[in-house]
C-alpha positions as CSV (number, residue, x, y, z in Angstrom):
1,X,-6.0,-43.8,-13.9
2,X,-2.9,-43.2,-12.3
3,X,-2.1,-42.5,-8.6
4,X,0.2,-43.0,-5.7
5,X,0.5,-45.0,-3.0
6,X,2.3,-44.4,-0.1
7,X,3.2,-47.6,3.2
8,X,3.6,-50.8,1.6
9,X,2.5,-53.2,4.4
10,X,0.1,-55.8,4.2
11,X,-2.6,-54.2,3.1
12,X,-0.6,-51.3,0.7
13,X,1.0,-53.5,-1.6
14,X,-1.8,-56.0,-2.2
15,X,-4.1,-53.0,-3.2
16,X,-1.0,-51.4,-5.9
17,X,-1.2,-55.3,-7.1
18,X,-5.4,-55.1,-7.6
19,X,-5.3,-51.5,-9.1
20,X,-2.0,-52.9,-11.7
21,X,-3.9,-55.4,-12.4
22,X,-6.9,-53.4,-13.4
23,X,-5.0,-51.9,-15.6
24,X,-4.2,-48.6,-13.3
25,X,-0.4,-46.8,-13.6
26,X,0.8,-46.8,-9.8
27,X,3.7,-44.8,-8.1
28,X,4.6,-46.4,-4.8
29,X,6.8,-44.9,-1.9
30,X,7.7,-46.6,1.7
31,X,10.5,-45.3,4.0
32,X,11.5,-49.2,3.4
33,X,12.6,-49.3,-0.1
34,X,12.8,-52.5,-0.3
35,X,9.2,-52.6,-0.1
36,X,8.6,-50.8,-3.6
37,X,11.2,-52.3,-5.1
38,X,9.4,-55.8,-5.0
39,X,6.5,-54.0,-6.8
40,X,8.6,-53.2,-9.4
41,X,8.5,-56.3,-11.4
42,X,4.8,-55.6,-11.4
43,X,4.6,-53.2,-13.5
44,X,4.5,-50.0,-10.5
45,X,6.8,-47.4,-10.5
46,X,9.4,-46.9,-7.7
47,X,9.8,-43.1,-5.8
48,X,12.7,-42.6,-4.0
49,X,10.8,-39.8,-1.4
50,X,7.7,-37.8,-1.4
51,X,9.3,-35.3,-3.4
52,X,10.2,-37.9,-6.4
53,X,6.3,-39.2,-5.9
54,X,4.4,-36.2,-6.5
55,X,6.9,-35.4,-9.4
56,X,6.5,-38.3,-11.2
57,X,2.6,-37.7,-11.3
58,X,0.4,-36.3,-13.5
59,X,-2.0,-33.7,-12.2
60,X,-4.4,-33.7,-10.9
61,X,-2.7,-35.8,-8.6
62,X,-3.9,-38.6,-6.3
63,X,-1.5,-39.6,-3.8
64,X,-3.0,-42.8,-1.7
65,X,-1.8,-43.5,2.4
66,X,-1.8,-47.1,3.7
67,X,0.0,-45.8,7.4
68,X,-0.1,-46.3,10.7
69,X,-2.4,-43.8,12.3
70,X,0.7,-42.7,14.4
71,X,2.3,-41.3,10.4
72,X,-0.7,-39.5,9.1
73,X,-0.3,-35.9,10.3
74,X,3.5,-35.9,9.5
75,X,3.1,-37.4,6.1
76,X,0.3,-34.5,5.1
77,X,2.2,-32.1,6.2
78,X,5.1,-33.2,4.0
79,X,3.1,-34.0,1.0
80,X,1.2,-30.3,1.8
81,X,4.1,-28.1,-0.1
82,X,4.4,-30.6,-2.7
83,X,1.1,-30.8,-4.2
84,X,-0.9,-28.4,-6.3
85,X,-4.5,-26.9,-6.2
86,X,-7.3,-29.9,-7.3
87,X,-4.4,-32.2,-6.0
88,X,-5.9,-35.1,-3.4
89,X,-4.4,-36.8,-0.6
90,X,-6.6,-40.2,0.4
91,X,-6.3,-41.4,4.0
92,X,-7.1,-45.3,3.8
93,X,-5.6,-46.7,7.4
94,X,-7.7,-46.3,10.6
95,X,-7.9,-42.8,11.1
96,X,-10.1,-41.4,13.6
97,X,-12.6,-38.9,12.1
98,X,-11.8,-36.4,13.9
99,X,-8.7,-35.9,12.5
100,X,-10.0,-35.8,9.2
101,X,-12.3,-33.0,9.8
102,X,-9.0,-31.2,10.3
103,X,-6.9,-31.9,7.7
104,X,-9.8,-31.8,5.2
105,X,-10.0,-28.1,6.3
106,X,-6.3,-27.4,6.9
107,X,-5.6,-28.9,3.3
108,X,-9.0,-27.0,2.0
109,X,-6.8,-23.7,2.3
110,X,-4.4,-24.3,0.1
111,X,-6.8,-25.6,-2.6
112,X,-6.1,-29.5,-2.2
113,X,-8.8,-32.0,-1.7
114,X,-8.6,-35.0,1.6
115,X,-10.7,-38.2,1.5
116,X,-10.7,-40.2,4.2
117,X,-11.4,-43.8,3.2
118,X,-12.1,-46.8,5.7
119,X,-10.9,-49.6,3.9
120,X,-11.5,-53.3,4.8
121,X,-10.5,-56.4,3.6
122,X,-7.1,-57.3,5.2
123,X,-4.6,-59.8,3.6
124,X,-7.6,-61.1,1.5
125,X,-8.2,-57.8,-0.1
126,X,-6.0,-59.3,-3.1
127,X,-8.2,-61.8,-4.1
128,X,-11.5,-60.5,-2.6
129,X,-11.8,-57.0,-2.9
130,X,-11.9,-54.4,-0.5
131,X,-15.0,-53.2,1.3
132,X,-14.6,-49.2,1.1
133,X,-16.3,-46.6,3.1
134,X,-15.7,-42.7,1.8
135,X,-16.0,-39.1,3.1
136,X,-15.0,-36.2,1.8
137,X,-16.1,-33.7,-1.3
138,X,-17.9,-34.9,-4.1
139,X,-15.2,-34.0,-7.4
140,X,-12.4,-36.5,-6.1
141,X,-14.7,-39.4,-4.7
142,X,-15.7,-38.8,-8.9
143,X,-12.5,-38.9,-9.9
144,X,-11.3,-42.0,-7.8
145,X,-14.2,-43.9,-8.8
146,X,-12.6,-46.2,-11.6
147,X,-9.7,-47.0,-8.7
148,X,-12.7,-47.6,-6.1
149,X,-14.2,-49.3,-8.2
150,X,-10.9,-52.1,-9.1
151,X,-10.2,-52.4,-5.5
152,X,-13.8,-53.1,-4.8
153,X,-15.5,-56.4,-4.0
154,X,-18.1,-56.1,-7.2
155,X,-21.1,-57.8,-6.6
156,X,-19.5,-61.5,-6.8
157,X,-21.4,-64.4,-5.2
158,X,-23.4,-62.2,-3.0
159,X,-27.1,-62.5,-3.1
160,X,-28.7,-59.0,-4.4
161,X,-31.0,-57.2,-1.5
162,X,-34.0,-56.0,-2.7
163,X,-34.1,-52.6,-3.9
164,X,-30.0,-52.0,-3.2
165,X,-29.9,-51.0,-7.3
166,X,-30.9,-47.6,-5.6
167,X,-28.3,-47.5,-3.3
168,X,-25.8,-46.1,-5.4
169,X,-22.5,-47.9,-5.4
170,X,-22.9,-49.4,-2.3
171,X,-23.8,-53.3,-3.2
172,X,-20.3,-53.1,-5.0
173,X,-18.4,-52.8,-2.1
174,X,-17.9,-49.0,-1.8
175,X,-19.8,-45.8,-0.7
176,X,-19.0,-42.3,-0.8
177,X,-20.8,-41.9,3.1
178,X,-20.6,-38.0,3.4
179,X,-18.5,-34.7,4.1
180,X,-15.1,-35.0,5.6
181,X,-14.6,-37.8,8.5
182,X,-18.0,-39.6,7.1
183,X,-15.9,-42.9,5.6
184,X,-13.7,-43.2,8.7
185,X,-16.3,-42.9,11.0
186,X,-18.3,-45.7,9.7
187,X,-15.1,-47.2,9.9
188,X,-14.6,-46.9,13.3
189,X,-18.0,-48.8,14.0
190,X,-17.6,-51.2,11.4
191,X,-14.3,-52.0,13.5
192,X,-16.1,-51.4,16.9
193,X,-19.1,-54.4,15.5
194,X,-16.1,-56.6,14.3
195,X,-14.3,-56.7,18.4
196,X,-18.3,-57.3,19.2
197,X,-18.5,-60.2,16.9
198,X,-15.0,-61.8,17.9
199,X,-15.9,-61.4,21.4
200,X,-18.6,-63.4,21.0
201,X,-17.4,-66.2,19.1
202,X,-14.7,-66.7,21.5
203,X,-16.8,-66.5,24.5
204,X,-19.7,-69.2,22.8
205,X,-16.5,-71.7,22.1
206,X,-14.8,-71.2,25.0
207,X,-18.0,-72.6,26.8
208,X,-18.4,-75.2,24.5
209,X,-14.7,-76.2,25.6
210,X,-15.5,-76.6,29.2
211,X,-17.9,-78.5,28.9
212,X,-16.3,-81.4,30.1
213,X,-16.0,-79.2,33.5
214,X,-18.0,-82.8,35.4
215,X,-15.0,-85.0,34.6
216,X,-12.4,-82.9,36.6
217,X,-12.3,-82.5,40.3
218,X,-13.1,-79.7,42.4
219,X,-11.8,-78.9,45.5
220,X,-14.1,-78.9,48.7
221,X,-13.1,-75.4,50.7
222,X,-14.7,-72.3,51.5
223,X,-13.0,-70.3,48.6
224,X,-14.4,-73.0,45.6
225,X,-18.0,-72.9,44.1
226,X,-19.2,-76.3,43.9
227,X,-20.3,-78.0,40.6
228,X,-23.8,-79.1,42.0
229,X,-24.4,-81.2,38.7
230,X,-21.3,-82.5,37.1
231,X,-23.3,-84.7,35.6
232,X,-24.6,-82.2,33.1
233,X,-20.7,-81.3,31.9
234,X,-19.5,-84.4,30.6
235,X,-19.2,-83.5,27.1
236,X,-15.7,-83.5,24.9
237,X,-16.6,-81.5,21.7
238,X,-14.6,-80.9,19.1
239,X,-14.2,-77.7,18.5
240,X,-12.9,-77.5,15.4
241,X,-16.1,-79.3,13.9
242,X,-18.3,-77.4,15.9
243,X,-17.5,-74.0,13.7
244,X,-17.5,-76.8,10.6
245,X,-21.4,-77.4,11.1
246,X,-21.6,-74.2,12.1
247,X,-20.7,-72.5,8.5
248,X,-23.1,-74.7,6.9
249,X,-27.0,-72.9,6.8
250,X,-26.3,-71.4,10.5
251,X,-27.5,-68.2,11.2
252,X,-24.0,-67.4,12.8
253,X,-22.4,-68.2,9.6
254,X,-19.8,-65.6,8.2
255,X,-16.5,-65.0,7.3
256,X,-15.3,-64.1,10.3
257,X,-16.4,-67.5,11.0
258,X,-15.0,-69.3,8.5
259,X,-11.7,-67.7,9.7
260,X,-12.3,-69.2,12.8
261,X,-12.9,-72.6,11.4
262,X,-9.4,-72.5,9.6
263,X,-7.6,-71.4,12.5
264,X,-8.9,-74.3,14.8
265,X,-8.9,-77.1,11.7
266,X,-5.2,-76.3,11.4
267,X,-4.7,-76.0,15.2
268,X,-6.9,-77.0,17.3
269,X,-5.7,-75.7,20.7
270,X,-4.3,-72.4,19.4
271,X,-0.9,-73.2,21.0
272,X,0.5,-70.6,18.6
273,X,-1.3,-67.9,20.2
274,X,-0.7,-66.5,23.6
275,X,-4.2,-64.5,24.0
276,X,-3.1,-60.9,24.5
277,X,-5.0,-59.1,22.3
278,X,-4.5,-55.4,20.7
279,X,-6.7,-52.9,19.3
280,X,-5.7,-50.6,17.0
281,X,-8.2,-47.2,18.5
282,X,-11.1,-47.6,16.4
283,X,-12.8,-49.3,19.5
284,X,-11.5,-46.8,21.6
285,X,-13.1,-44.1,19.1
286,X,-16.5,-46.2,18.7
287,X,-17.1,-46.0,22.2
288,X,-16.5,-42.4,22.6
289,X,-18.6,-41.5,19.5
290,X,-21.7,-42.9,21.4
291,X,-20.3,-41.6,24.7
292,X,-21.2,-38.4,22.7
293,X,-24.0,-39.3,21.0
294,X,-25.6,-41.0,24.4
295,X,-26.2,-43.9,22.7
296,X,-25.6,-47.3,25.0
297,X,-23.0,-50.2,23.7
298,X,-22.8,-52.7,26.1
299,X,-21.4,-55.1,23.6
300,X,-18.9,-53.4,22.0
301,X,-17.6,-51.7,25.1
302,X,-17.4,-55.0,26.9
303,X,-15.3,-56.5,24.0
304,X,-12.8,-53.8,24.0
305,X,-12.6,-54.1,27.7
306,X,-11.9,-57.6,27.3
307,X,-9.0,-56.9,25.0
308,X,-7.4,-54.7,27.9
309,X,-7.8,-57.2,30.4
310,X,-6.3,-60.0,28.1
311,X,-3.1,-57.5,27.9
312,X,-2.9,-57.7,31.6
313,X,-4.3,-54.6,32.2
314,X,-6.5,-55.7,35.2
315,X,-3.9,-57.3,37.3
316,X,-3.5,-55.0,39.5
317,X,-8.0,-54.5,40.1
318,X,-7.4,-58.0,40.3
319,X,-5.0,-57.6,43.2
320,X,-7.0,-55.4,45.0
321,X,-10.0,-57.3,45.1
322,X,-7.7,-60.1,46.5
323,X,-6.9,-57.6,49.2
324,X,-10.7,-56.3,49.7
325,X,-11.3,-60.3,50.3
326,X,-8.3,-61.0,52.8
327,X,-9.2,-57.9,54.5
328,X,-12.7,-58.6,55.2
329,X,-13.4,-62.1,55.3
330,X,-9.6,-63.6,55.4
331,X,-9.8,-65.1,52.4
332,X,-6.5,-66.5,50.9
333,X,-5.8,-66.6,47.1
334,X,-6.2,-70.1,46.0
335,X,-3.1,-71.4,44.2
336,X,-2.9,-72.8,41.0
């Protein structure tokens, strides 16, 4: 089929490169130009603006974002006067759902269909597939589905579940979920369990790496815990090995796992990285949704918590609990 994509970043291009090489006809725009021109020699063809984009379609059109969340709304609203009725916009980024319910009916009005589409698969999407999670009506999600189904996983090496034949598309790698906002908002939790899952493999190795805690010396004052057995921390263990063995027949195994494995095989003391860690909302959104819902997350809101205290944002709680200790017991900060 042919379509449209527009943001070219690392996820963008490398899904025009999976859908030309299934054979689809792709128009690709980014407000860097550079960006489409590379795809060129790939067989996509380059728009100059929005306006060039939707002419050089065919209707009914299918016009593709790969954006920051932060260029949604102002994108739809310039692609709004320049599409037709049965014409579809598809939201791939991390959207919140929310927003979608919106546009979906603000785009509804002039006859134009929105699909919001949680897509996941990063910079291995190329190679792997992407894992895709779908709202909106059923007549586009129809129409998509050859281009769903090329930048899908497919079944690959993955072990069939029992009874997932009746599950519809889903044990190839994509799902229509629902109405409007349905795709996005599994989205959002499928992000929200990936900071849970992080969260714990850093906190499990970053045990495993003090465990030598008995060989170094602790001071003796009123402001230091004491080791009582140092004796039972005398360990140096490779870390790096440890998510080795780990991959092979654990039942922590994955490939967020395996990505760990990599990182520490090629570096084992992560000197590259400073630890300040971002998140990109869908946390943020997660947590609200079951805010909502009264449904309790410890996990995941403790890992996004955790990501706002690696960016500093405790220091100053940290301060005043400094001050709350001076104040009532005269305790000075220890220096490092």
């Amino acid at each position: 089929m042919q379509l449209a994509m527009i943001g070219l970043g690392r996820m963008g291009a490398n899904m025009v490169r999976r859908l030309l090489r299934g054979g689809h006809q792709v128009v690709v725009f980014d407000v860097h130009a550079e960006s489409a021109n590379a795809l060129a020699s790939e067989g996509a063809v380059v728009a100059t603006s929005l306006a060039d984009l939707c002419a050089k379609l065919q209707g009914p059109r299918h016009v593709w974002m790969m954006l920051p969340v932060a260029f949604v709304e102002q994108t739809i609203k310039a692609l709004t006067p320049l599409l037709s009725k049965g014409d579809c916009i598809i939201d791939g980024g991390n959207s919140c759902y929310v927003d979608d319910i919106a546009h979906a009916k603000n785009l509804a009005q002039a006859g134009i269909f929105f699909l919001d589409c949680g897509t996941s698969g990063g910079g291995w999407g190329l190679e792997r597939g992407y894992c895709m999670m779908i709202g909106g009506e059923k007549e586009p999600v129809a129409r998509m589905d050859s281009a769903f189904r090329t930048l899908a996983p497919g079944m690959g090496s993955v072990d069939r579940t029992p009874g997932a034949d009746k599950l519809g598309t889903s044990e190839l790698g994509y799902l229509h979920c629902g109405p409007a906002g349905s795709g996005h908002f599994v989205k959002i939790v499928h992000n929200g369990i990936e900071y849970g899952m992080m969260q714990a493999y850093a906190e499990g190795l970053d045990i495993i790496k003090h465990a030598n805690a008995g060989k170094h010396t602790r001071d003796n004052d009123a402001e230091t815990t004491p080791l009582r057995n140092p004796e039972h921390y005398m360990y140096e263990i490779d870390l790096a090995a440890v998510t080795q063995v780990w991959r092979r027949g654990s039942v922590v195994g994955s490939w967020l796992l395996d990505l760990t494995a990599a990182a520490l095989a090629a570096d084992p003391q992560l000197e590259k990285f400073g630890g300040k860690v971002s998140d990109s909302g869908e946390g943020r959104w997660t947590l609200a949704a079951a805010n909502d819902e009264g449904v309790p997350a410890p996990v995941l809101t403790a890992a996004l918590f955790a990501r706002f205290s690696s960016r500093g944002n405790a220091n100053f709680a940290n301060q005043v609990l400094s001050a709350q200790r001076f104040a009532f017991g005269g305790h000075l900060e220890k220096k490092d």
